[in-house]
C-alpha positions, 0 to 999 in steps of 0.5 A: 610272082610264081619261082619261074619269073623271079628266076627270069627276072633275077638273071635279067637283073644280073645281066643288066648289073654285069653291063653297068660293072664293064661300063664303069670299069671301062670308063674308069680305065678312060679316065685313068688314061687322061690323067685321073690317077685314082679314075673315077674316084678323083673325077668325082671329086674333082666335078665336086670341087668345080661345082662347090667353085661355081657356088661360091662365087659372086654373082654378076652385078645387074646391069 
């Protein structure tokens, strides 16, 4: 690749890492909101804890 498209392309990266960063961070003040003290790091660890739950159990008895 010439220096000219890893140029575009890096800063088309950038823009699209700068997206993800405002969505994460949005979405972790959300999360806040509804009562996740430590937003998204304790979401994550609440799924984790709701799938490990589901795994654990019994399954039904066949009829």
């Amino acid at each position: 690749m010439k220096k000219k498209d890893l140029i575009k392309k890096i800063a088309k990266l950038e823009t699209i890492n700068d997206q993800l960063v405002a969505e994460i961070e949005y979405l972790d003040h959300l999360v806040r909101q509804i009562g996740f003290e430590q937003g998204l790091t304790t979401l994550k660890s609440a799924a984790l804890e709701i799938i490990n739950e589901d795994e654990i159990e019994e399954p039904p008895f066949a009829i």
